[in-house]
C-alpha positions in Angstrom: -27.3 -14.5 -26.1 -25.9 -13.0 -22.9 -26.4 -16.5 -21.0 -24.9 -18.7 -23.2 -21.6 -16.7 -23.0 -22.3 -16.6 -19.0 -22.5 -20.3 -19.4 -18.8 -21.2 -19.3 -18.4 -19.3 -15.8 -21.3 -20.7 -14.7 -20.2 -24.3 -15.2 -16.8 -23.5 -13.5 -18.9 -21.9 -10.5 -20.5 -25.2 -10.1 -17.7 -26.9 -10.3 -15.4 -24.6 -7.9 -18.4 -24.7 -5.1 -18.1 -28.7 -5.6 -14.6 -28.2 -4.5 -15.2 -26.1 -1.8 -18.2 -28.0 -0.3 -15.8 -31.4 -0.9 -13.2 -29.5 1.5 -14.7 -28.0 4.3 -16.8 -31.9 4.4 -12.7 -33.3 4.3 -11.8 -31.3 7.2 -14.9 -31.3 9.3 -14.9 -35.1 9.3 -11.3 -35.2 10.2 -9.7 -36.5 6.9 -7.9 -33.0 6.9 -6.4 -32.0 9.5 -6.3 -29.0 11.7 -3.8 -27.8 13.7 -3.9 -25.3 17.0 -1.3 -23.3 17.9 1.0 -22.8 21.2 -1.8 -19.6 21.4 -5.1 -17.8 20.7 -6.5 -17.4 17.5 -8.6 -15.0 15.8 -9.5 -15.2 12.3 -10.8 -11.8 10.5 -12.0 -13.2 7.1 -14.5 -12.7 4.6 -16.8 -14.5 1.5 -16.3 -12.6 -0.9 -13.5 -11.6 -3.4 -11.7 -8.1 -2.9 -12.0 -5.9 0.2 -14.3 -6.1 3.0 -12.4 -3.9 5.0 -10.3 -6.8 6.5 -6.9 -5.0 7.2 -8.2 -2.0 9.0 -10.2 -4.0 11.4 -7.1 -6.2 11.6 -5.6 -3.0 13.0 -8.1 -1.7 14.7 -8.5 -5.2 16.9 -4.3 -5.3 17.4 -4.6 -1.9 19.3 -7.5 -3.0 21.3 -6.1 -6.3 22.5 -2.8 -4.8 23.1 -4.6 -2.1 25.3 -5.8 -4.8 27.0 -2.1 -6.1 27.8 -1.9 -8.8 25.3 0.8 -9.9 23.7 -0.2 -9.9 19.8 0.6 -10.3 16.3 -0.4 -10.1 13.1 -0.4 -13.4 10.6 -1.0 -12.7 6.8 -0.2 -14.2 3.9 1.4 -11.4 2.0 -0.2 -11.3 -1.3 1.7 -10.7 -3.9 4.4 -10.0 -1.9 7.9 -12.2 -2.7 8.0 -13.5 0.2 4.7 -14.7 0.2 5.9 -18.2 -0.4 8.8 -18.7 2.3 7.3 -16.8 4.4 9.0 -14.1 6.5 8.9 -11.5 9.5 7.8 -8.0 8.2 8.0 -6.5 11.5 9.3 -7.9 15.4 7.2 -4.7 17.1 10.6 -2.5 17.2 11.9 -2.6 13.8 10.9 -3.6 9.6 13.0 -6.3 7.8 11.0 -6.8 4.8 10.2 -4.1 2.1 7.1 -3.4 0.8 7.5 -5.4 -2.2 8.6 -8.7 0.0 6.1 -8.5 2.6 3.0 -7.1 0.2 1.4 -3.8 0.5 -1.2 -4.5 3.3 1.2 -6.7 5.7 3.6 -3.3 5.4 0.9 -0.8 5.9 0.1 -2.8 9.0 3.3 -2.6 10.4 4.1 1.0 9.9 0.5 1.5 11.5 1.2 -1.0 14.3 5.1 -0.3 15.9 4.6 -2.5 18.8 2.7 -5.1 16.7 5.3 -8.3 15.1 3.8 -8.9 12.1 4.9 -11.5 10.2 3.9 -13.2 6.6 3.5 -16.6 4.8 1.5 -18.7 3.0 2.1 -21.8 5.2 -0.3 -20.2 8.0 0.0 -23.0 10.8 4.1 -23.2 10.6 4.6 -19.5 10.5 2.1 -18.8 13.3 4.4 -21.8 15.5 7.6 -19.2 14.5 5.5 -16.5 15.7 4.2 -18.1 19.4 7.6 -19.2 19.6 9.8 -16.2 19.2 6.9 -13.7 20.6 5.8 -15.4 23.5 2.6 -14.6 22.1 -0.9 -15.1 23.8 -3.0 -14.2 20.5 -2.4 -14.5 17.0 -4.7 -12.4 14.1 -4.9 -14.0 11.0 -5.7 -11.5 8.5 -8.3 -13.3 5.8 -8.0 -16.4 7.3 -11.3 -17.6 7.3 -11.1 -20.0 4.5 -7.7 -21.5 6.2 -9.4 -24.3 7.5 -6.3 -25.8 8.6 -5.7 -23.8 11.8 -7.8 -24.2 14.6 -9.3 -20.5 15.8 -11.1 -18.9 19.0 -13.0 -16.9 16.7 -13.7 -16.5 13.1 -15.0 -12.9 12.6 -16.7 -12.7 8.8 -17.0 -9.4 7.5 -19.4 -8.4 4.8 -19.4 -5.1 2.7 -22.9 -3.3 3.0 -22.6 -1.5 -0.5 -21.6 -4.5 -2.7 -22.9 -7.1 0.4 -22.9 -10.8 -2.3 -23.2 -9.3 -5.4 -24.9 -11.3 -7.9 -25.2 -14.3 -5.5 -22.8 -16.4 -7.6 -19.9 -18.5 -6.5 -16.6 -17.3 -8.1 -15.9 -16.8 -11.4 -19.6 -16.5 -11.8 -19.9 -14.0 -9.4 -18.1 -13.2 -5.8 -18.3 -15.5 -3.0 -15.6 -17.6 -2.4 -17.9 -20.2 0.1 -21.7 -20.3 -0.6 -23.4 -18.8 2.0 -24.5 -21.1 4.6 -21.0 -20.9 5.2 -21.8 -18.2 7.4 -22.4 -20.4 9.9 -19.1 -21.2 10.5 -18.5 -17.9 12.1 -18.5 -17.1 15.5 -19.4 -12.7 14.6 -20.2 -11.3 11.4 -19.7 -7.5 10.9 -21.2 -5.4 8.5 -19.0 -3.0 7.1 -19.3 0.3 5.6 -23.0 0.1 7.3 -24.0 3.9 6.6 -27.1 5.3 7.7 -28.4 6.1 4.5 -27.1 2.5 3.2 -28.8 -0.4 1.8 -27.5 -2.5 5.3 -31.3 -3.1 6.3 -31.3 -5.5 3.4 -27.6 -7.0 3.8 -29.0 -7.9 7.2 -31.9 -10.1 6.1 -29.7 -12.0 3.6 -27.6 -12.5 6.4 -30.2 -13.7 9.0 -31.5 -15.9 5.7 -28.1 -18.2 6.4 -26.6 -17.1 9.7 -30.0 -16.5 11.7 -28.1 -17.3 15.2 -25.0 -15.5 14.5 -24.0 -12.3 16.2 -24.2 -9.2 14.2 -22.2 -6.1 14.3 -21.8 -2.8 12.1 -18.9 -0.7 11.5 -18.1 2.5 9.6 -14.7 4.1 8.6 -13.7 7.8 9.7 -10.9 10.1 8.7 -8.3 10.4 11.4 -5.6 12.2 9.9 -3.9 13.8 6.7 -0.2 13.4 6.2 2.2 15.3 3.5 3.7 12.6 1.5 7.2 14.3 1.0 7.5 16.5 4.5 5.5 14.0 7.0 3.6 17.2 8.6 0.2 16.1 9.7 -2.9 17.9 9.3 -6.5 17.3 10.2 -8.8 16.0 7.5 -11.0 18.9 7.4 -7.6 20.9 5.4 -9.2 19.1 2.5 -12.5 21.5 2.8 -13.0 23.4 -0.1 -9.5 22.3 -1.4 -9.9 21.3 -5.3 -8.3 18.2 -5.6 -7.5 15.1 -7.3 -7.7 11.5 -5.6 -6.7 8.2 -6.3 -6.4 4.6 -5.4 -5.5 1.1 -6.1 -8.0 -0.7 -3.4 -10.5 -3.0 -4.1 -13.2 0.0 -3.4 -12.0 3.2 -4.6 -15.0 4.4 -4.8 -15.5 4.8 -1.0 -12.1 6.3 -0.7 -13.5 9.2 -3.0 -17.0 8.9 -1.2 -15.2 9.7 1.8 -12.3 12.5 0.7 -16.0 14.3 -0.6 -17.8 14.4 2.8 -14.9 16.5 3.6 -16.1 19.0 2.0 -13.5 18.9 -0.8 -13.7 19.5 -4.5 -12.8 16.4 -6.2 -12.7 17.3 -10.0 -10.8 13.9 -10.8 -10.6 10.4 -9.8 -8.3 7.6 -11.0 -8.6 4.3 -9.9 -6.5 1.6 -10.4 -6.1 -2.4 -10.0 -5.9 -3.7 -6.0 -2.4 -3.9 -4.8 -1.3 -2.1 -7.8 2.3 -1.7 -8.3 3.1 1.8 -8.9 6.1 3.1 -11.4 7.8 6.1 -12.6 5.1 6.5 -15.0 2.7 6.7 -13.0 3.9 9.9 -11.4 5.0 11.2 -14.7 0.9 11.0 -15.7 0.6 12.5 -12.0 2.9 15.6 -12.3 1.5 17.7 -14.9 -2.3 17.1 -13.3 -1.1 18.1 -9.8 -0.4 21.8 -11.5 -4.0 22.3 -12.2 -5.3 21.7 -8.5 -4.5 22.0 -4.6 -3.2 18.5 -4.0 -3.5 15.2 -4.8 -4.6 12.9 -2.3 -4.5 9.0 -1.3 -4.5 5.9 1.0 -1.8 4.7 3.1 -2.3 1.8 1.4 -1.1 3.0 -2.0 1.5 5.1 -0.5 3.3 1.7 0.9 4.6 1.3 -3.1 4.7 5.2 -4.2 7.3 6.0 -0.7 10.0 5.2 -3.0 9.5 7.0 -6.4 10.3 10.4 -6.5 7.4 13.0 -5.3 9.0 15.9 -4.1 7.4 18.0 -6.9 4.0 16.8 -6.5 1.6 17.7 -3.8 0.5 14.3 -2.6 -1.3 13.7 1.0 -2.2 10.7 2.6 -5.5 10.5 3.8 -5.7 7.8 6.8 -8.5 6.0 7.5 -9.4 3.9 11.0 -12.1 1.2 11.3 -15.2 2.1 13.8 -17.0 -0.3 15.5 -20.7 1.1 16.0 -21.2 -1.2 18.8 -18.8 -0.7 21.7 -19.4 -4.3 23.2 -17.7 -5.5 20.3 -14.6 -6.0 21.3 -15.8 -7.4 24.4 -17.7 -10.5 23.2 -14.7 -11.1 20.8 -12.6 -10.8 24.0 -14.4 -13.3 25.4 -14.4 -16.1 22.9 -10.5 -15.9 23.3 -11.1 -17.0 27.3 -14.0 -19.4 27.3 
């Protein structure tokens, strides 16, 4: 009985992958076409639905280009933010012109993490990324989740993969996950495994991935706790102020679960979790369910993420921390090789 109500999705998973297989054909034989910018390109994508960990390795590659004296910025397309659309500049690298809820949560998490970094937003990648060489002088450009934007020519077109949830059920979306099948791996010039733990299941993501991608270079990477910040004062704190702290934590990511993987290696006492949608947009009502919870432990904690929409509801008589979060690369050549893509 199962399958035939699986049927329907499984028909429009055929039907999407048609679609998908007819495009990337239009565009590799020319019939599409694809542009290249006044600059560099990298791409930091993945082929799946939800969160691979794109953004903070968005981050994480600004910092090390611009330590390298590059000139950089940030291109996304601002999901679900208004502006999404017309496109817009978030931030020029000195100041913010777009709110949260114009420039989408991640593209304003990025620029509060990233002062020096424009960052700028739009759906029409190719003509915003022209504004951005143009009033930037810029010499490379990040496109956050760009790897299906086939019309913009890239350097390199990093892939990530999530190691927990890695392609779920195998099935093109709505059937399952994947956005591409998965000899579109080849397309990429690095794939990184994310969240690749020791005690993880990554051995196996790995011989999927050499299954489709045998001659593509592999990478791992890993989050760690860098900071903990008081929502309503600013002060920052270490992480390990959460040890032995009962707590409450919550999230509207595409993996909560990790979030409160990680706030437990801490060492805290998480006796509740709450997750909610990705990208969720958070009300007054949401800190009135909040409030009378936050009397029964030592604080309530969250991403930086989810505190982009909750900066502006009134917390000051809740206890709520940020807990922020940096991408690790577990090999340190990393950033060399994708370096050197960029100067071939």
């Amino acid at each position: 009985m199962r399958g035939i109500f699986l049927l329907p999705l499984l028909v429009c998973s055929w039907i999407y992958g048609a679609v998908v297989r007819l495009r990337v054909t239009l565009y590799r034989r020319g019939f599409f076409k694809i542009r290249q910018l006044p600059c560099k390109v990298i791409s930091v994508g993945n082929i799946t639905v939800g969160g691979a960990g794109k953004t903070p390795l968005v981050a994480a590659l600004a910092k090390e280009l611009r330590q390298r004296g590059l000139r950089v910025a940030i291109l996304s397309r601002g999901y679900k933010g208004t502006s999404e659309q017309t496109g817009g500049i978030v931030s020029d690298g000195q100041r913010q012109y777009l709110t949260p809820a114009e420039a989408g949560d991640e593209p304003s998490m990025l620029a509060n993490q990233l002062p020096d970094v424009p960052v700028l937003v739009g759906k029409k990648r190719y003509a915003m990324g022209v504004k951005a060489c143009e009033r930037f002088d810029l010499d490379v450009i990040i496109l956050d989740d760009g790897f299906q934007h086939l019309g913009v020519k890239r350097e390199v077109d990093m892939v990530l993969i999530d190691a927990r949830s890695g392609f779920g059920n195998g099935h093109l979306f709505p059937r399952g996950p994947l956005r591409e099948p998965l000899t579109s791996l080849r397309r990429a010039s690095l794939i990184v495994l994310t969240k690749a733990e020791a005690s993880g299941p990554q051995k196996e993501r790995e011989k999927q991935l050499r299954r489709y991608a045998p001659d593509i270079p592999l990478y791992h990477s890993r989050y760690k706790t860098v900071f903990l910040r008081d929502a309503v004062s600013g002060t920052l704190l270490t992480p390990d102020w959460l040890h032995g702290k009962r707590l409450i934590a919550f999230a509207g990511i595409a993996d909560p679960e990790y979030f409160f993987l990680l706030v437990e290696r801490l060492g805290a006492d998480v006796v509740k979790t709450i997750s909610f949608p990705d990208h969720y947009d958070y009300g007054r009502d949401d800190i009135a369910m909040l409030r009378p919870l936050s009397k029964t432990v030592d604080a309530i904690v969250t991403t930086e993420k989810d505190f982009v929409k909750l900066q502006q509801l009134p917390l000051n008589d809740i206890p709520l921390y940020i807990l922020g979060i940096e991408h690790e690369m577990m090999e340190k050549e990393f950033y060399q090789t994708a370096a050197s893509f960029l100067f071939r």
